[in-house]
C-alpha positions as CSV (number, residue, x, y, z in Angstrom):
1,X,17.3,-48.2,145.0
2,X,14.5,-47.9,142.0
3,X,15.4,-52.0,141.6
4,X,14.7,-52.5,145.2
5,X,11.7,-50.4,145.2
6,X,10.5,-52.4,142.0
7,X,11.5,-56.1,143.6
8,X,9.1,-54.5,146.5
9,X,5.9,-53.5,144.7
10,X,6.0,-56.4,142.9
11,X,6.4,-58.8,145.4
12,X,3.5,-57.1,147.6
13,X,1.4,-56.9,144.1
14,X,2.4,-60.7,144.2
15,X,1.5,-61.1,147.7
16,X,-2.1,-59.4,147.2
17,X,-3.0,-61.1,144.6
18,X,-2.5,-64.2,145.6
19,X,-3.4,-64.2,149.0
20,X,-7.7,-63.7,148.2
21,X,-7.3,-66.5,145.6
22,X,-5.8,-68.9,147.9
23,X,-8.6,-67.8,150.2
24,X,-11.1,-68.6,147.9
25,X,-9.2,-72.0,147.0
26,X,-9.8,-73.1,150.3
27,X,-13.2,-71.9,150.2
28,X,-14.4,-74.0,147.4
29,X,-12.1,-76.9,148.6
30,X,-14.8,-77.2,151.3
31,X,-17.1,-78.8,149.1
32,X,-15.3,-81.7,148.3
33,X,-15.2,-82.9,152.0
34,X,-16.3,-86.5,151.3
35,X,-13.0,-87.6,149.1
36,X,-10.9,-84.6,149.4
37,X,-8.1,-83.8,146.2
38,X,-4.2,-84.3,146.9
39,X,-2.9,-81.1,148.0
40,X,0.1,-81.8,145.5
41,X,-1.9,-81.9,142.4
42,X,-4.2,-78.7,143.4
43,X,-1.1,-77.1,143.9
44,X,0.7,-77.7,140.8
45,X,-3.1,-77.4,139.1
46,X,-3.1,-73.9,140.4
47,X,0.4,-72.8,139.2
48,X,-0.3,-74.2,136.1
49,X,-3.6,-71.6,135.8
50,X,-0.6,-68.7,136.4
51,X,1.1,-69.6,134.0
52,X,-1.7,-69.4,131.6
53,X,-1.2,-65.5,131.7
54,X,2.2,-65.2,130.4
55,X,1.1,-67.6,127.8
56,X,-1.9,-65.5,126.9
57,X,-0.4,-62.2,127.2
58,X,1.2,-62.5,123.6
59,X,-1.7,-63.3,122.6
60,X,-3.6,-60.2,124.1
61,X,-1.6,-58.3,122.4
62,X,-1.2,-59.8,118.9
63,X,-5.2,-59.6,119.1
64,X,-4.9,-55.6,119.3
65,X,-3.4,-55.6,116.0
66,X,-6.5,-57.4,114.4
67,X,-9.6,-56.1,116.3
68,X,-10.9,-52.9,118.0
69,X,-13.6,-52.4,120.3
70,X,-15.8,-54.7,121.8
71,X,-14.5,-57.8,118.8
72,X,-11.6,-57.2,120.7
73,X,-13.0,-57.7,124.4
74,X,-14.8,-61.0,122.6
75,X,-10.9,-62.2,121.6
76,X,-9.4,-61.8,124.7
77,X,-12.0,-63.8,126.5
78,X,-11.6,-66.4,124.3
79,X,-7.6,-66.6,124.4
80,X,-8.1,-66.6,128.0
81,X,-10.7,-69.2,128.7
82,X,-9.5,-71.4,125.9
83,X,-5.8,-71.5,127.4
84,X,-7.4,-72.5,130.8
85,X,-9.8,-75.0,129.5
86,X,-6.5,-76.7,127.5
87,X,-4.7,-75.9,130.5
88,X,-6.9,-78.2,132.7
89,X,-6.6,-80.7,129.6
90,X,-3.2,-80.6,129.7
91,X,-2.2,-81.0,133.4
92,X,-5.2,-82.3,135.2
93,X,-8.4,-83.6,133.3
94,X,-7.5,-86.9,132.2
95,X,-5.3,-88.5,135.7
96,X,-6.4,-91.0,137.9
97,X,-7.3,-88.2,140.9
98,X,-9.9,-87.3,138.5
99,X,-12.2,-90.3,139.7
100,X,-15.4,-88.4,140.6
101,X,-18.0,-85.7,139.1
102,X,-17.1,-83.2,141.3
103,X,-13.8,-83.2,140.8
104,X,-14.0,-81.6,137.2
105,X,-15.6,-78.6,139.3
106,X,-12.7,-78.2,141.9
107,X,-9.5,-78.7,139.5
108,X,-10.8,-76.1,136.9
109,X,-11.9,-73.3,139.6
110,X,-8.2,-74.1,140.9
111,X,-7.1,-73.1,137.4
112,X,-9.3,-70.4,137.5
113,X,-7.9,-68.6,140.6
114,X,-4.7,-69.9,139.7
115,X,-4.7,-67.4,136.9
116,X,-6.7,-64.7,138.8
117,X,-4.0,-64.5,141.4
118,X,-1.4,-63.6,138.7
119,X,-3.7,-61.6,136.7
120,X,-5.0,-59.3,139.7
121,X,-1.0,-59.1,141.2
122,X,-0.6,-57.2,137.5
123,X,-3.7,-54.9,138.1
124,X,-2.3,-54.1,141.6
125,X,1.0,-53.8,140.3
126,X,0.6,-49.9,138.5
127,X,-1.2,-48.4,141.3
128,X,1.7,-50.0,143.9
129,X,4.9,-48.4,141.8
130,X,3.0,-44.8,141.7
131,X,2.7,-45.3,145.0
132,X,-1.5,-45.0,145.0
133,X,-2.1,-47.5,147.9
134,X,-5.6,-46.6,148.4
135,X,-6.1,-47.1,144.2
136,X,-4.7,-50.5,145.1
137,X,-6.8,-51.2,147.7
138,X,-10.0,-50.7,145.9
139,X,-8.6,-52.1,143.1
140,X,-7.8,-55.6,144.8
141,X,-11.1,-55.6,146.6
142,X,-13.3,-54.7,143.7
143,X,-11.3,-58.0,142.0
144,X,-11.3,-59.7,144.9
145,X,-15.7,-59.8,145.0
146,X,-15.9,-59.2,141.2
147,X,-13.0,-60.2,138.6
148,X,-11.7,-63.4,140.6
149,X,-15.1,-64.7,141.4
150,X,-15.9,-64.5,137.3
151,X,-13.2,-66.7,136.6
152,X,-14.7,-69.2,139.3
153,X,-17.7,-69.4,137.6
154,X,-16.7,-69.2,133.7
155,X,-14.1,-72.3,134.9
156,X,-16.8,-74.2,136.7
157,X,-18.9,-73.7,134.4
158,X,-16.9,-76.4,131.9
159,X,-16.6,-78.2,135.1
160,X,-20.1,-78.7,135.6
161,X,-20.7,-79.7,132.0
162,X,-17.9,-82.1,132.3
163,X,-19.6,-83.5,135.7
164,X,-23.1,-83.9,133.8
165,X,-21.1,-86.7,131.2
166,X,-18.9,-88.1,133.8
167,X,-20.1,-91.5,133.5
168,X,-20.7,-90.6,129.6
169,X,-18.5,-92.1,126.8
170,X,-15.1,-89.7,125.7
171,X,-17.2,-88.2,122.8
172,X,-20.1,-86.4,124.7
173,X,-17.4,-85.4,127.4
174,X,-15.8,-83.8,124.6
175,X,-19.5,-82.4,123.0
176,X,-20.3,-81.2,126.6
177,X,-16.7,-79.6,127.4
178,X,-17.2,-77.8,124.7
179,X,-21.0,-76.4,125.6
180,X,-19.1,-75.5,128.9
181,X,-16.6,-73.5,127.3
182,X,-18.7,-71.3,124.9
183,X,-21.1,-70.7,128.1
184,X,-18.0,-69.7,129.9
185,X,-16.9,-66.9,127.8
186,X,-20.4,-66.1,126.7
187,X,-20.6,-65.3,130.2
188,X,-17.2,-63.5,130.7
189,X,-18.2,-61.6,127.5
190,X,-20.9,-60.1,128.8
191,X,-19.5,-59.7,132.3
192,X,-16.6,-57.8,130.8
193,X,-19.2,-55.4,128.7
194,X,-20.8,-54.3,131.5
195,X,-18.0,-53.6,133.2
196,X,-16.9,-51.2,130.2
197,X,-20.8,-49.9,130.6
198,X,-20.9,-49.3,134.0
199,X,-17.6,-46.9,133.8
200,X,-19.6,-44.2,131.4
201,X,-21.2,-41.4,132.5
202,X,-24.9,-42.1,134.2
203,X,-24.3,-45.7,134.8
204,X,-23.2,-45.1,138.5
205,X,-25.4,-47.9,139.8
206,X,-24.4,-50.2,136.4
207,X,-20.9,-51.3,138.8
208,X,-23.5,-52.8,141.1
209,X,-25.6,-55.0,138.5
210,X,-22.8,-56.4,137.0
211,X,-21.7,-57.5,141.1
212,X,-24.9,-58.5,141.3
213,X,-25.1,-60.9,137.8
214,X,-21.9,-62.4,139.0
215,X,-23.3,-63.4,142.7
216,X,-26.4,-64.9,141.2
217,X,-24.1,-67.1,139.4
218,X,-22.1,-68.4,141.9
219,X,-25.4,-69.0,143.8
220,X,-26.6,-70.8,140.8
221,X,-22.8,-72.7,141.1
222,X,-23.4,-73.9,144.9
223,X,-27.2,-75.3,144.1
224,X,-25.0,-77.2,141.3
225,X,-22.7,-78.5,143.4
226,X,-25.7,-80.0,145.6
227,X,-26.8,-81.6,142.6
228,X,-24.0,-83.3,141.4
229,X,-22.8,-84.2,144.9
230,X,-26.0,-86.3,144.5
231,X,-24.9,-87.7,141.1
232,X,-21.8,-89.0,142.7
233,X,-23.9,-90.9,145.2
234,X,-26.4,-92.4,141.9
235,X,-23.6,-93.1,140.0
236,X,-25.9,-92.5,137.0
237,X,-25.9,-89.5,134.5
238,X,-28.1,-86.8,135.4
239,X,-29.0,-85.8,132.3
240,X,-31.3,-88.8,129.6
241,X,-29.8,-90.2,126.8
């Protein structure tokens, strides 16, 4: 009975968690209307960002050993932006689909939710087996406009660096991947730190900000999108030699 109650929670923590990022997948898909990606490859793309948290998990954990306060919130946001980034490297950045700007943008935020799906089905997981539905509930919702929509826009961030040196040579795709990845978890970092802020005493309102910071962002992301939708049309860098 405890087994099948287990097998239960964790396949509705599955379920939960993967139902807003596949709903957010199809969200951003929408943007790429003009030359739409093969369903396949976003699909084994976005698998491939789950399995980046089994691989980092380890990690995670080995990183406890070594650091303590907020060095350690600094190592886990690199383990876990780094393993995405070489994720995307690995599986996605350098095939033939890959054959305009935006496309950086679209295959790393699949990686992104990818991961967030498995990482917020763990969240929801404790609150499901003590049987705190309404914990879980809040929980998945405050992930759902918060945590997941981070991981969009620290992973489309390196997207959009990559899609500023698309017609570049290998070298400054390589230069700009990596400005996109130190802006991602610079802003994950922080993102993460006011989360830890907003849950002490007198910082009520601090849960709000940090909702807030994130939205801007993915506002920022959409005028972005415009811009290099408009790059695709050029052909030409948008940013001088």
């Amino acid at each position: 009975m405890e087994l099948e109650i287990a097998s239960r929670d964790f396949a509705f923590a599955f379920l939960f968690g993967l139902i807003p990022a596949i709903f957010w997948l199809w969200f951003w898909l929408r943007e790429d209307k003009r030359k739409p990606e093969p369903i396949l490859l976003i699909i084994v793309t976005f698998i491939a960002g789950m399995a980046v948290v089994p691989a980092a998990l380890p990690l995670q954990k080995a990183a406890i050993e070594i650091y303590t306060g907020y060095n350690l919130i600094v190592a886990w946001v690199i383990i876990e932006e780094v393993l995405k980034y070489a994720a995307a490297l690995l599986v996605i950045l350098w095939n033939k689909a890959v054959d305009e700007p935006i496309d950086f943008i679209i295959y790393l935020i699949a990686i992104a939710l990818g991961f967030a799906a498995l990482e917020n089905a763990l969240f929801l997981l404790h609150p499901l087996t003590l049987g705190e539905y309404i914990t879980a509930a809040v929980t998945g919702s405050f992930r759902f406009l918060g945590a997941t929509l981070l991981h969009v826009l620290a992973s489309a961030t390196i997207g959009v660096f990559l899609a500023f040196a698309f017609y570049r040579s290998l070298r400054v795709k390589m230069i700009f991947g990596l400005i996109g990845l130190f802006i991602a978890i610079l802003l994950h970092a922080l993102f993460n730190f006011f989360i830890i802020r907003s849950s002490e005493p007198g910082s009520e309102n601090g849960i709000l900000l940090v909702f807030l910071f994130v939205w801007m962002g993915i506002i920022i992301l959409f005028l972005l999108f415009e811009k290099i939708k408009l790059l695709e049309f050029s052909k030409k860098p948008l940013l001088r030699k």
